[in-house]
Backbone atoms as SQL, in Angstrom:
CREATE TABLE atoms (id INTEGER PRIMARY KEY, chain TEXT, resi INTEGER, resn TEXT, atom TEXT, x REAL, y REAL, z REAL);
INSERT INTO atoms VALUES
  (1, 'A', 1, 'UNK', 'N', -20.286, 11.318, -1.098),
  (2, 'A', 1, 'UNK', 'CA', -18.924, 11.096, -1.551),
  (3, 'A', 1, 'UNK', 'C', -18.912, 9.860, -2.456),
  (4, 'A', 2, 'UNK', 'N', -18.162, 10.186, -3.460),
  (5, 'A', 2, 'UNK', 'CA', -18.373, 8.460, -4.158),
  (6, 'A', 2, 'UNK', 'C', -17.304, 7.835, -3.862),
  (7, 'A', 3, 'UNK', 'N', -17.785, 6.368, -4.544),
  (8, 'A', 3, 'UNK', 'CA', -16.907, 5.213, -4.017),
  (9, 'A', 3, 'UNK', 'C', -15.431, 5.238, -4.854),
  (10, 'A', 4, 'UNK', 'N', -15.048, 5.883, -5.542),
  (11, 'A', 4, 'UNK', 'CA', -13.335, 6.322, -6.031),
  (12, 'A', 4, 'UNK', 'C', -13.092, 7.206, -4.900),
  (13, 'A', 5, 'UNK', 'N', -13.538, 8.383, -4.562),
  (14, 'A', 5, 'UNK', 'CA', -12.954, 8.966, -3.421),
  (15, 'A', 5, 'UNK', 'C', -12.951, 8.515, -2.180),
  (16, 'A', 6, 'UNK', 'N', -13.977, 7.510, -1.392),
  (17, 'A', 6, 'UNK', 'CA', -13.564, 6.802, -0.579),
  (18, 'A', 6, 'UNK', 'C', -12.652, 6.142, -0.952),
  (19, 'A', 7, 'UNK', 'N', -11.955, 5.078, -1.812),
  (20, 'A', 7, 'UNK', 'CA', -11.184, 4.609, -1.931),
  (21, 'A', 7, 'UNK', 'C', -10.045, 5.069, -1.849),
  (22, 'A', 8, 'UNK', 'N', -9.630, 5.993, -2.515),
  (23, 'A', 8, 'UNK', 'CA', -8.428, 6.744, -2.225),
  (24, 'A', 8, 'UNK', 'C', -8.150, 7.108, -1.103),
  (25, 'A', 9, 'UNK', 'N', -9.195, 7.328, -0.560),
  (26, 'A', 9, 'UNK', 'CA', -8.784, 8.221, 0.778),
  (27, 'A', 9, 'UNK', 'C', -8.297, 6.408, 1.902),
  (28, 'A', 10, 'UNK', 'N', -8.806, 5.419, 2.019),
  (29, 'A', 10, 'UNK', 'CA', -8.218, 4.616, 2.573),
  (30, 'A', 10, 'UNK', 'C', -7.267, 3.893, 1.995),
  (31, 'A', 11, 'UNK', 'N', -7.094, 4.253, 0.678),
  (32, 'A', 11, 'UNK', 'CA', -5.510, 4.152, 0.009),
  (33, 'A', 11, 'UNK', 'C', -4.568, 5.139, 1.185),
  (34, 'A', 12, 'UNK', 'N', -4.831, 6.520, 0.905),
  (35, 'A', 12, 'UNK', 'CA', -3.980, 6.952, 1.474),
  (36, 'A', 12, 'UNK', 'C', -3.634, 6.753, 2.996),
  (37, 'A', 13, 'UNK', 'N', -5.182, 6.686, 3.943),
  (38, 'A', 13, 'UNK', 'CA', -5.037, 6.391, 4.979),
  (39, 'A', 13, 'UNK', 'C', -4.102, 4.868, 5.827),
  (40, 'A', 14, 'UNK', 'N', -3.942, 3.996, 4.645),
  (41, 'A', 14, 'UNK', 'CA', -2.987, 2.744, 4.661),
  (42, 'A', 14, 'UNK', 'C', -1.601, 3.411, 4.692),
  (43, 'A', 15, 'UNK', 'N', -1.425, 3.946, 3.883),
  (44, 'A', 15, 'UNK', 'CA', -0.151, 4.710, 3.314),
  (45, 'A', 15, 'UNK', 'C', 0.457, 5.475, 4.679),
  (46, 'A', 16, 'UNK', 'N', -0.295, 5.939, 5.513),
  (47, 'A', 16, 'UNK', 'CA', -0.368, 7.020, 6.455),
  (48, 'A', 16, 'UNK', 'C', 0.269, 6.180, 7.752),
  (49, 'A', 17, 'UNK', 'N', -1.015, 5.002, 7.927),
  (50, 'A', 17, 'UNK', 'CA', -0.673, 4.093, 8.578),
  (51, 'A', 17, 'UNK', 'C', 0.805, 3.369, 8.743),
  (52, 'A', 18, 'UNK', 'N', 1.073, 2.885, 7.654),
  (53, 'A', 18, 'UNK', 'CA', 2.177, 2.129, 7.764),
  (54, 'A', 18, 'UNK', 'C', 3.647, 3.211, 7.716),
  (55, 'A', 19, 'UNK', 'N', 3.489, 4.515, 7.720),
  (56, 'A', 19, 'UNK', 'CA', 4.730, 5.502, 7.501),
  (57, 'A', 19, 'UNK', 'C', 4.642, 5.973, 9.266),
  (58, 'A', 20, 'UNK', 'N', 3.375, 5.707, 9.457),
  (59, 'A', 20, 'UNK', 'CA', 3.582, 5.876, 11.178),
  (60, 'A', 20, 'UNK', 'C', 3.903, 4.884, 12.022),
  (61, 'A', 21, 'UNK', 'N', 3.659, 3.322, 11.854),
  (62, 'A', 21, 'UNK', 'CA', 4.066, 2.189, 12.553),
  (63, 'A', 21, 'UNK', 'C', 5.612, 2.735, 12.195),
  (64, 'A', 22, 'UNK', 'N', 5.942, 3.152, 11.300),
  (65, 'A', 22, 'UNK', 'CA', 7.913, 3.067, 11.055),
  (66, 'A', 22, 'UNK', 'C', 8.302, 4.113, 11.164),
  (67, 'A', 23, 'UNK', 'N', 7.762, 5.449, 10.949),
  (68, 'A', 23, 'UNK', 'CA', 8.323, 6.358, 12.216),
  (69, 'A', 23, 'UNK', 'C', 8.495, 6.508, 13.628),
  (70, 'A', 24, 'UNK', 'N', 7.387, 6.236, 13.840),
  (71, 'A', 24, 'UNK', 'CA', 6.891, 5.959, 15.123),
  (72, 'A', 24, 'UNK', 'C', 7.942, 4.860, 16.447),
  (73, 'A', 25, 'UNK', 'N', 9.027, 4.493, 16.210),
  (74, 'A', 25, 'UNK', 'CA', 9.610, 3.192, 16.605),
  (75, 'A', 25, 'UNK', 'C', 10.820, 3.837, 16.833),
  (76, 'A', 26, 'UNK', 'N', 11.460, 3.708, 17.748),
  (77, 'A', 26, 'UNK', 'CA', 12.984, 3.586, 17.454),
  (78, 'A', 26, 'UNK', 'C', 13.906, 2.420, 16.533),
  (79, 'A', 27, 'UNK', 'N', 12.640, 2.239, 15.670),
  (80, 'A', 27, 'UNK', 'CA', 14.028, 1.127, 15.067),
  (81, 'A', 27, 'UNK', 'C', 13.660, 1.583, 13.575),
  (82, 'A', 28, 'UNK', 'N', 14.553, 1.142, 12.556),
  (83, 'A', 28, 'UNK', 'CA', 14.478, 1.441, 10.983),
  (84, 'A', 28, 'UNK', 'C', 13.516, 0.593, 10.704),
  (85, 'A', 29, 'UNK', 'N', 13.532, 1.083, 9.299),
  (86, 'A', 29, 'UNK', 'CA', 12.276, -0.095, 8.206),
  (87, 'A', 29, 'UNK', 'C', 12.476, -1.356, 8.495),
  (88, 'A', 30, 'UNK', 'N', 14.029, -1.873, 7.998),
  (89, 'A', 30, 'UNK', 'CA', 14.699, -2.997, 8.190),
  (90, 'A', 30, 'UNK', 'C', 13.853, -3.896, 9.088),
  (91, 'A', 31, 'UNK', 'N', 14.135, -3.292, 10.340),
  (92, 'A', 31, 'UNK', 'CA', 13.956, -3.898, 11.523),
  (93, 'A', 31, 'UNK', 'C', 12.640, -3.870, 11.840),
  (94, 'A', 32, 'UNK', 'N', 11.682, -2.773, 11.209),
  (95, 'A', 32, 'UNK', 'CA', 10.213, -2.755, 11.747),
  (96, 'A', 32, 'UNK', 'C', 9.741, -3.717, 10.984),
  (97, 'A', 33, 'UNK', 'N', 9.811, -4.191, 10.063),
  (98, 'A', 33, 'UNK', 'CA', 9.400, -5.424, 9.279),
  (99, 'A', 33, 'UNK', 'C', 9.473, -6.593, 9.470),
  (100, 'A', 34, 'UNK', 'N', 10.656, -6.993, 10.598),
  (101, 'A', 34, 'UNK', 'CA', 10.938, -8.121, 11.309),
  (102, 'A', 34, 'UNK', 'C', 10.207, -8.048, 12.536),
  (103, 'A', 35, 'UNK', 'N', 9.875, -7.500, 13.138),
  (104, 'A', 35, 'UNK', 'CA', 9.313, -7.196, 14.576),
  (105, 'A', 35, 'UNK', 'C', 7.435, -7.804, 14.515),
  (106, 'A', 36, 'UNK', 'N', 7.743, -9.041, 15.456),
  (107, 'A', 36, 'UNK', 'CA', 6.912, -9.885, 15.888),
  (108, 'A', 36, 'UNK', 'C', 5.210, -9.437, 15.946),
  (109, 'A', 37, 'UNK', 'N', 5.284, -8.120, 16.490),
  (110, 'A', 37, 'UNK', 'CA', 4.354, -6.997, 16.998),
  (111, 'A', 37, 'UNK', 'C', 3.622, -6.234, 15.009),
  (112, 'A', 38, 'UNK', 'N', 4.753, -5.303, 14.856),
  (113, 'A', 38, 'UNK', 'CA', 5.045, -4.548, 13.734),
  (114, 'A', 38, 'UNK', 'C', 4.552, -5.124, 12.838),
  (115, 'A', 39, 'UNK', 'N', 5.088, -6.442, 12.302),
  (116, 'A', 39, 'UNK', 'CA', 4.982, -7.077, 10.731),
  (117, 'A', 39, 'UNK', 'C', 3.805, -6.613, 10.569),
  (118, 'A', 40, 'UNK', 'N', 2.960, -8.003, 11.123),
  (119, 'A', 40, 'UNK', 'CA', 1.454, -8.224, 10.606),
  (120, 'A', 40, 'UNK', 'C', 0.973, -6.971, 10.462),
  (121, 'A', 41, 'UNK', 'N', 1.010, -5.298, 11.353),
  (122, 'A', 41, 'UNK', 'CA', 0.069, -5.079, 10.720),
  (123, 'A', 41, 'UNK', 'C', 0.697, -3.950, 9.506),
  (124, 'A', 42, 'UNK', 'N', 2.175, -4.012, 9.374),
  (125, 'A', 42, 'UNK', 'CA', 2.594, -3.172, 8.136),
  (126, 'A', 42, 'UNK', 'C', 2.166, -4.129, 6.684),
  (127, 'A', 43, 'UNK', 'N', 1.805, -5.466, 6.758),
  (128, 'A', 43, 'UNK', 'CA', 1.455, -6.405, 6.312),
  (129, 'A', 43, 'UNK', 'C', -0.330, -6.266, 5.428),
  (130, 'A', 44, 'UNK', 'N', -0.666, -6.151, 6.695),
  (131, 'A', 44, 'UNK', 'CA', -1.924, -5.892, 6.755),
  (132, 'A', 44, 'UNK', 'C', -2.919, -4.426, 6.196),
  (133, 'A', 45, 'UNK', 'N', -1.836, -3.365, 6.064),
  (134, 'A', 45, 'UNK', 'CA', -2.315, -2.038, 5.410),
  (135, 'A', 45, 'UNK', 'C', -1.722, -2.862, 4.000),
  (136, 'A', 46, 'UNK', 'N', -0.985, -3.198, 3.293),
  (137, 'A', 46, 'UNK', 'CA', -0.324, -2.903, 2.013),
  (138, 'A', 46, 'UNK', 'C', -0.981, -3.892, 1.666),
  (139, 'A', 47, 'UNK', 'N', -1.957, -5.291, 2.218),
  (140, 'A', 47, 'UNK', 'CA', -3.010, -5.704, 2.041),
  (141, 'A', 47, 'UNK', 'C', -4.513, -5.204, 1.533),
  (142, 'A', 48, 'UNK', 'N', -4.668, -3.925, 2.079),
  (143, 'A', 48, 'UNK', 'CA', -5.500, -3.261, 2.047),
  (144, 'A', 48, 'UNK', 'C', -5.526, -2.188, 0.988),
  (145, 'A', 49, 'UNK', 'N', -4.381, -1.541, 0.672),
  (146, 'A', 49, 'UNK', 'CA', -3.769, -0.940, -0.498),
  (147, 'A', 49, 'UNK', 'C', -4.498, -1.380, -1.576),
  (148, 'A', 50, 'UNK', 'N', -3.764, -2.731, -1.482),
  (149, 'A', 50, 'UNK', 'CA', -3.702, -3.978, -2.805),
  (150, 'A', 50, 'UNK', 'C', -5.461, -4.048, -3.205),
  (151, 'A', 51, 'UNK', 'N', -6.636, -4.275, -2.121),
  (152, 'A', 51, 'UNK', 'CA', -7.445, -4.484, -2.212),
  (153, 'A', 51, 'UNK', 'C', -8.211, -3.577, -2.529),
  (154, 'A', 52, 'UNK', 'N', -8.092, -2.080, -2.012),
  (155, 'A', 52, 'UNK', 'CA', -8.646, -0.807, -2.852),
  (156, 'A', 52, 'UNK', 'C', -8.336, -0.773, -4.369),
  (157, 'A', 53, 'UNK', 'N', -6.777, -0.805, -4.713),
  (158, 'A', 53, 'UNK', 'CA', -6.853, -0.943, -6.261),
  (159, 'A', 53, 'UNK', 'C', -8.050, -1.563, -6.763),
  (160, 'A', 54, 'UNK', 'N', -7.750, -2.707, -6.554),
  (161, 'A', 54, 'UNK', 'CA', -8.491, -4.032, -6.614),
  (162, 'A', 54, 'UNK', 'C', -9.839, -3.491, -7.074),
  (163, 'A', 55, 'UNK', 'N', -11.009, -3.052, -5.849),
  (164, 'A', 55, 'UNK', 'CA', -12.180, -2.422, -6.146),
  (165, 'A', 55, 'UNK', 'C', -12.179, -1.293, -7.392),
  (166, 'A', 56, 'UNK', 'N', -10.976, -0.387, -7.225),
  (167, 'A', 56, 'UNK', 'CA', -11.011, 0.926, -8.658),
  (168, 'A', 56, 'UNK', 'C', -11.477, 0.175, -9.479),
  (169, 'A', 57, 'UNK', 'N', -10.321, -0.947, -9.632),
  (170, 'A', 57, 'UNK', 'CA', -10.467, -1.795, -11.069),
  (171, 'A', 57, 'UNK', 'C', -11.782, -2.501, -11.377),
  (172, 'A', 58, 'UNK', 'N', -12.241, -2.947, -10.157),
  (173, 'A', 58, 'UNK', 'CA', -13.657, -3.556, -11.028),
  (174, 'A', 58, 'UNK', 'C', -14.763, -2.677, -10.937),
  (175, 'A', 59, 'UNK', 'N', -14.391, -1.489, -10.587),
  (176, 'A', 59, 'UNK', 'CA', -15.750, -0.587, -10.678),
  (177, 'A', 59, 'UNK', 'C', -15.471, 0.442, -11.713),
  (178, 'A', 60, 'UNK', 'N', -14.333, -0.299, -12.799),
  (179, 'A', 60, 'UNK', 'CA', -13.840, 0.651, -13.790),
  (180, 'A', 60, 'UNK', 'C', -13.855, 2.421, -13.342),
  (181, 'A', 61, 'UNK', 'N', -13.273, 2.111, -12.567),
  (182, 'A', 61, 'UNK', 'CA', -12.126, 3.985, -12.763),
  (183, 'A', 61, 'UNK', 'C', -10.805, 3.907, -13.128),
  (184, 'A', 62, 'UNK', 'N', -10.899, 3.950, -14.448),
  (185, 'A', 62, 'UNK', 'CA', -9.412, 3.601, -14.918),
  (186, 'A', 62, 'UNK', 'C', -9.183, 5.066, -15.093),
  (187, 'A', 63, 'UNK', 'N', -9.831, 5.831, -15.046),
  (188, 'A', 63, 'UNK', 'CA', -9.905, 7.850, -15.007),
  (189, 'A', 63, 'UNK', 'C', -7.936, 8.313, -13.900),
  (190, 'A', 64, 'UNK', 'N', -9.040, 6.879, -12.728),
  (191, 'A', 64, 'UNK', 'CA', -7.901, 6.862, -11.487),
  (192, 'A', 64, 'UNK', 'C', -6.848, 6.284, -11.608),
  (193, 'A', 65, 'UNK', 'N', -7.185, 5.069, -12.065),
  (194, 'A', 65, 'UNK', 'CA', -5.937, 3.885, -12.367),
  (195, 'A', 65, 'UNK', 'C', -4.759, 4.173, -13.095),
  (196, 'A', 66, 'UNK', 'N', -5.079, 5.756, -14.400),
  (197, 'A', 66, 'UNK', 'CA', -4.256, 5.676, -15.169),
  (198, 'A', 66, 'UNK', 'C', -3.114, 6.458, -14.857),
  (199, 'A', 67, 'UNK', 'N', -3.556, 7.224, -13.512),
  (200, 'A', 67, 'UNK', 'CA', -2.756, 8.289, -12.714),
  (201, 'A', 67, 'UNK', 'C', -1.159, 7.317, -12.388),
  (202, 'A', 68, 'UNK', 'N', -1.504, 5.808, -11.927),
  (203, 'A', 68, 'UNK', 'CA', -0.360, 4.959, -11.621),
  (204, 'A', 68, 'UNK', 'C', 0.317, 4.098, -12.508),
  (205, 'A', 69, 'UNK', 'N', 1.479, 4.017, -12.461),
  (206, 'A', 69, 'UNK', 'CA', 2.353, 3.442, -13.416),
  (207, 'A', 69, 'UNK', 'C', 1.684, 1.616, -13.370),
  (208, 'A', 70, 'UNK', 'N', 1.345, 1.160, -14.161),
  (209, 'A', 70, 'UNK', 'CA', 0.797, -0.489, -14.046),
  (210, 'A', 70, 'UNK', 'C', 1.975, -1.442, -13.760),
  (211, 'A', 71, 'UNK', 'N', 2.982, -0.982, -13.901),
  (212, 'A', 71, 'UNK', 'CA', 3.875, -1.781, -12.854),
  (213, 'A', 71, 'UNK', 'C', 3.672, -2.104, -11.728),
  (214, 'A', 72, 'UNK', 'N', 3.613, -0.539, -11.178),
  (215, 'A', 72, 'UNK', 'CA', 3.279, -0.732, -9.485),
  (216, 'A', 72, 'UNK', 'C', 2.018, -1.361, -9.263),
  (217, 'A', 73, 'UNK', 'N', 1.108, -0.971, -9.963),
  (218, 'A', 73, 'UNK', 'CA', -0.351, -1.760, -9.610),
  (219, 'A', 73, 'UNK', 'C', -0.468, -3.025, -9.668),
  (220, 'A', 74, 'UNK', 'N', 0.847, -4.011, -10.971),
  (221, 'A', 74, 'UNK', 'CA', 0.924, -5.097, -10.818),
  (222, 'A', 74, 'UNK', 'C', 1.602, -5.853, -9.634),
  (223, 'A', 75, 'UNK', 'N', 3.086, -4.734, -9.553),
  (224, 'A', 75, 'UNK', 'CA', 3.381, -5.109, -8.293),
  (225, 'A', 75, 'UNK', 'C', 2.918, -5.063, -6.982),
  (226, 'A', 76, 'UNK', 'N', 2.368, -4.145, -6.267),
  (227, 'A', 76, 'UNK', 'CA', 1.474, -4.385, -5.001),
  (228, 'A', 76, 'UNK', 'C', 0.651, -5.406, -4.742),
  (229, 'A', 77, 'UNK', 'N', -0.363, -5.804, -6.200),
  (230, 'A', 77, 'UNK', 'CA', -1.068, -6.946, -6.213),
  (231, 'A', 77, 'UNK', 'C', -0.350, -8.063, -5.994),
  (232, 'A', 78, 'UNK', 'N', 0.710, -8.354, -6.619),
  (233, 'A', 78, 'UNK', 'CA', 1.667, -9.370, -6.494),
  (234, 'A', 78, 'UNK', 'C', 2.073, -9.824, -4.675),
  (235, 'A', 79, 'UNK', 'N', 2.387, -8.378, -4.559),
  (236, 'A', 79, 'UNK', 'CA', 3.214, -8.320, -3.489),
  (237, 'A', 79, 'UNK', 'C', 1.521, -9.058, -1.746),
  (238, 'A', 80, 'UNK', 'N', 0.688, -8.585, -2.202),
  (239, 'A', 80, 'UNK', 'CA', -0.553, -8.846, -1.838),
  (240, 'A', 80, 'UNK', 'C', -0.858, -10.130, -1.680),
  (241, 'A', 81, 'UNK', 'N', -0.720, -11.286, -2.737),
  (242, 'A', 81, 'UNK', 'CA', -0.645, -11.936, -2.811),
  (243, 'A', 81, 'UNK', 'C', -0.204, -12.804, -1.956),
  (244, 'A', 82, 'UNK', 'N', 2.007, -12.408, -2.302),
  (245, 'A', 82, 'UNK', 'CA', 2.381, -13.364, -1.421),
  (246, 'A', 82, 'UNK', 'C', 1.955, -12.798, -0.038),
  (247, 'A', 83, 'UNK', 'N', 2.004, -12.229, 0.690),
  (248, 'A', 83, 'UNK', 'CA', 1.692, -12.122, 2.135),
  (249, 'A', 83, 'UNK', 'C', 0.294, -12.837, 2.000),
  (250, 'A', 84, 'UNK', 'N', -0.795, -12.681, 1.666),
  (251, 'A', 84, 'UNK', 'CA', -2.175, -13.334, 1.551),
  (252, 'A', 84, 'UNK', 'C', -2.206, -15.172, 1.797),
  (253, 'A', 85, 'UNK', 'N', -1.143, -15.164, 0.911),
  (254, 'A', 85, 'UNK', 'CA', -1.633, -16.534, 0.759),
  (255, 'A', 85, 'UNK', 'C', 0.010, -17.422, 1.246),
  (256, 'A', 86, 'UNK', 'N', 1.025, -16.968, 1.394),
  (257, 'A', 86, 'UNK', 'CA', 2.124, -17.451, 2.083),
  (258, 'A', 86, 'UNK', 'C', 2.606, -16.874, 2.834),
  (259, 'A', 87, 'UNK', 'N', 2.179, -16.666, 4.188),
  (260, 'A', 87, 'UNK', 'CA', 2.787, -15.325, 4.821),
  (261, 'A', 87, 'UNK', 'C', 3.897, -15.926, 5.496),
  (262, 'A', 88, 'UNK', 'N', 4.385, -16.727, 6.005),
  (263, 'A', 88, 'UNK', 'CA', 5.669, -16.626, 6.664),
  (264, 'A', 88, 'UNK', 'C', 6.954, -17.208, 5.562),
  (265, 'A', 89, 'UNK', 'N', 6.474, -16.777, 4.218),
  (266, 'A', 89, 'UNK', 'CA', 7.392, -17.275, 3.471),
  (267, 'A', 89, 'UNK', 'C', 7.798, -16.023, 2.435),
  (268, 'A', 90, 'UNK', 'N', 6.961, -15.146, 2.821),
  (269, 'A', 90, 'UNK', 'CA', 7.644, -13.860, 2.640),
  (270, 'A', 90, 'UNK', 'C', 8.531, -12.789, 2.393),
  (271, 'A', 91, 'UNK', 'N', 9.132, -12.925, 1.496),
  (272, 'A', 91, 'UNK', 'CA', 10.877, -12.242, 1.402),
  (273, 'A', 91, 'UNK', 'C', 10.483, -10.764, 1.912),
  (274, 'A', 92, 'UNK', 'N', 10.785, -10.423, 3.359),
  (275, 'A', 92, 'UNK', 'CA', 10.553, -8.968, 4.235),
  (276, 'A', 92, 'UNK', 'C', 11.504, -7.848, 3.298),
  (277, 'A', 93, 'UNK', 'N', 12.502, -8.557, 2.149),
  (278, 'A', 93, 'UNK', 'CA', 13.132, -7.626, 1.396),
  (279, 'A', 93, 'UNK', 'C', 12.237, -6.893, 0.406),
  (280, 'A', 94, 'UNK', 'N', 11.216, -7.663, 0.129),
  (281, 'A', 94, 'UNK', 'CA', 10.198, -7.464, -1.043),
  (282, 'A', 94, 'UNK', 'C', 9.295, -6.173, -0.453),
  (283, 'A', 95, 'UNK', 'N', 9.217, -6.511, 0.703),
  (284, 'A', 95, 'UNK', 'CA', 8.135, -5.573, 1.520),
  (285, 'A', 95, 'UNK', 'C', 8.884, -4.154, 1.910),
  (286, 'A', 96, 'UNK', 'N', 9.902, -3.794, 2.576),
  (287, 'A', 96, 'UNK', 'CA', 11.133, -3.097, 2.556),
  (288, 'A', 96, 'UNK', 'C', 11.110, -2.562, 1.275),
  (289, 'A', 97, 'UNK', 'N', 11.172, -2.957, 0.443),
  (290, 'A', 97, 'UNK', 'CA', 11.389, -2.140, -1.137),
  (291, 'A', 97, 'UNK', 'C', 10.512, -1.407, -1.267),
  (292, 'A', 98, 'UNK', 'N', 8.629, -1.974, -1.359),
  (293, 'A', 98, 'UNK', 'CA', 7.567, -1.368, -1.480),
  (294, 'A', 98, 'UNK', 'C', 7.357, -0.339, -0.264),
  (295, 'A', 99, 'UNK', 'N', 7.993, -0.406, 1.236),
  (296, 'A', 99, 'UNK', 'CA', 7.652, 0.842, 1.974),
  (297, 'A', 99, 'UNK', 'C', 8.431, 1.783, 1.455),
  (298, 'A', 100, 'UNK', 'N', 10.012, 1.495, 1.193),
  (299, 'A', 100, 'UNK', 'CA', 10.932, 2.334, 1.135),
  (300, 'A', 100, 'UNK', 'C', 10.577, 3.144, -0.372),
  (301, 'A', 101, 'UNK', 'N', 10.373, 2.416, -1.352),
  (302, 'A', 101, 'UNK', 'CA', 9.626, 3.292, -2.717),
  (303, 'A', 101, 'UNK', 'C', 8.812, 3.538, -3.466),
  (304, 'A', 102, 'UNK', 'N', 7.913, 2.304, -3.086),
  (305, 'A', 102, 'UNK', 'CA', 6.533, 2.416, -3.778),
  (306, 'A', 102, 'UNK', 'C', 5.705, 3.276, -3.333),
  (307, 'A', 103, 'UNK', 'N', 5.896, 3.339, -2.243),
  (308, 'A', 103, 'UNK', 'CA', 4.625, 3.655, -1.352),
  (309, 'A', 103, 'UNK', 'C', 4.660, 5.045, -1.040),
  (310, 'A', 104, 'UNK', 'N', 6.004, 5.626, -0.999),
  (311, 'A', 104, 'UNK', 'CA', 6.030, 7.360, -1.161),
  (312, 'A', 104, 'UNK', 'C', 5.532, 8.026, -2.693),
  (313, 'A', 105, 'UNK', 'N', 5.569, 7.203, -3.527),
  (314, 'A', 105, 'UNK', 'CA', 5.360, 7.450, -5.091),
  (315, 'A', 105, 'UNK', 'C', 4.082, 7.624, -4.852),
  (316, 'A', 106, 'UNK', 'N', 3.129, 6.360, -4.475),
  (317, 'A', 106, 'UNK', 'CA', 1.621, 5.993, -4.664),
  (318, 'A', 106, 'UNK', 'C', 1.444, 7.272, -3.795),
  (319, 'A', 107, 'UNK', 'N', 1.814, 7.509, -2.824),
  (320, 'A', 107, 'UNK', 'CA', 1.470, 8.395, -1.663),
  (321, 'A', 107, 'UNK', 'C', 1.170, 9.799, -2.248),
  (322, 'A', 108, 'UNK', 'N', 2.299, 10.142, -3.375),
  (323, 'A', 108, 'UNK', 'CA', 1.971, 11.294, -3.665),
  (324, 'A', 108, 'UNK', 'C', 0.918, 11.641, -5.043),
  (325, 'A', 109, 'UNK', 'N', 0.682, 10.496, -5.768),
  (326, 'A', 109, 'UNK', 'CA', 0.038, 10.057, -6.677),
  (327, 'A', 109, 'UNK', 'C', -1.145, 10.644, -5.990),
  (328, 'A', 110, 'UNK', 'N', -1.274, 9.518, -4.819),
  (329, 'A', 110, 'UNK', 'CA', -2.969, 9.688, -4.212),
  (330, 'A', 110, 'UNK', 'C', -3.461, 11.307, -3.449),
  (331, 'A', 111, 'UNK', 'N', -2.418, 12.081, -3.336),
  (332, 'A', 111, 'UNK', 'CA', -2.409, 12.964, -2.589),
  (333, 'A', 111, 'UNK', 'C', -2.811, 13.967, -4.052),
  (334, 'A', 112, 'UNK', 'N', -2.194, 13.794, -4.900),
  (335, 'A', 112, 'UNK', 'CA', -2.702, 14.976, -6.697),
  (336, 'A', 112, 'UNK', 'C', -3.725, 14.544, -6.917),
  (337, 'A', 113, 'UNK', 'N', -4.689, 12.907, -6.527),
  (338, 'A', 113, 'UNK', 'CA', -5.734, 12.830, -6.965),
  (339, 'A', 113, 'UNK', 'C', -6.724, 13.269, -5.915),
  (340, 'A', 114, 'UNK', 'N', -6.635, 13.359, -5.137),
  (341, 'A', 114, 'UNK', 'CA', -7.733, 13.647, -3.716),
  (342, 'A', 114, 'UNK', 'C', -7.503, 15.427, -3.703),
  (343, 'A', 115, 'UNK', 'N', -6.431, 15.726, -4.658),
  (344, 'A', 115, 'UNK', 'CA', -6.770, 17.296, -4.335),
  (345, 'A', 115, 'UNK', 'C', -7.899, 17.764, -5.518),
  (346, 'A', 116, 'UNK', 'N', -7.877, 16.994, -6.169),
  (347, 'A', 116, 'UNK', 'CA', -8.834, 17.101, -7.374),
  (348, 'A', 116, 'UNK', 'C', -9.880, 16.614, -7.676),
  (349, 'A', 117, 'UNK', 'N', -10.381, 15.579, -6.635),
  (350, 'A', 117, 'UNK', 'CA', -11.441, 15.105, -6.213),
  (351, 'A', 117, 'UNK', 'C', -12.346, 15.876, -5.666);
């Protein structure tokens, strides 16, 4: 298997992850993002997201890269960032945005590229 299709596939498997910590709950996004337990590790996949791009990009598959709008790729990285390196300073609104729309977009992005993989 090569290393773009592993990647994707723990793109998606992040993606998977964090749509099940917030189904999975009786409580909304809102609230799963605040939750003591929850955060870190909805935190911690979109970390991981960020860091697969990350690898596409320096192992030049831009074949893959070009499938995503470079907004979002700038934004996740961004968003990567602040949790990385300021995490309790975090606007949980920022993060909330990226579950609630980024991440169904990328989701289905990654799902047209892994069928064609």
């Amino acid at each position: 298997m090569s290393k773009a299709k592993i990647r994707i596939k723990k793109i998606f498997k992040s993606i998977e992850d964090i749509e099940f910590i917030v189904e999975n709950r009786d409580i909304n996004i809102t609230k799963a993002i605040k939750d003591k337990i929850i955060k870190p590790a909805i935190r911690m996949n979109i970390i991981r997201i960020a860091e697969e791009f990350k690898r596409l990009k320096d192992e030049n598959e831009f074949e893959i890269l070009e499938n995503f709008d470079k907004k979002d790729l700038k934004g996740i990285n961004a968003v990567r960032n602040y949790i990385a390196h300021d995490y309790d300073s975090t606007d949980d609104n920022i993060i909330e945005d990226v579950i609630r729309y980024n991440l169904p977009k990328m989701k289905k992005i990654v799902q047209d590229i892994m069928s064609k993989l």
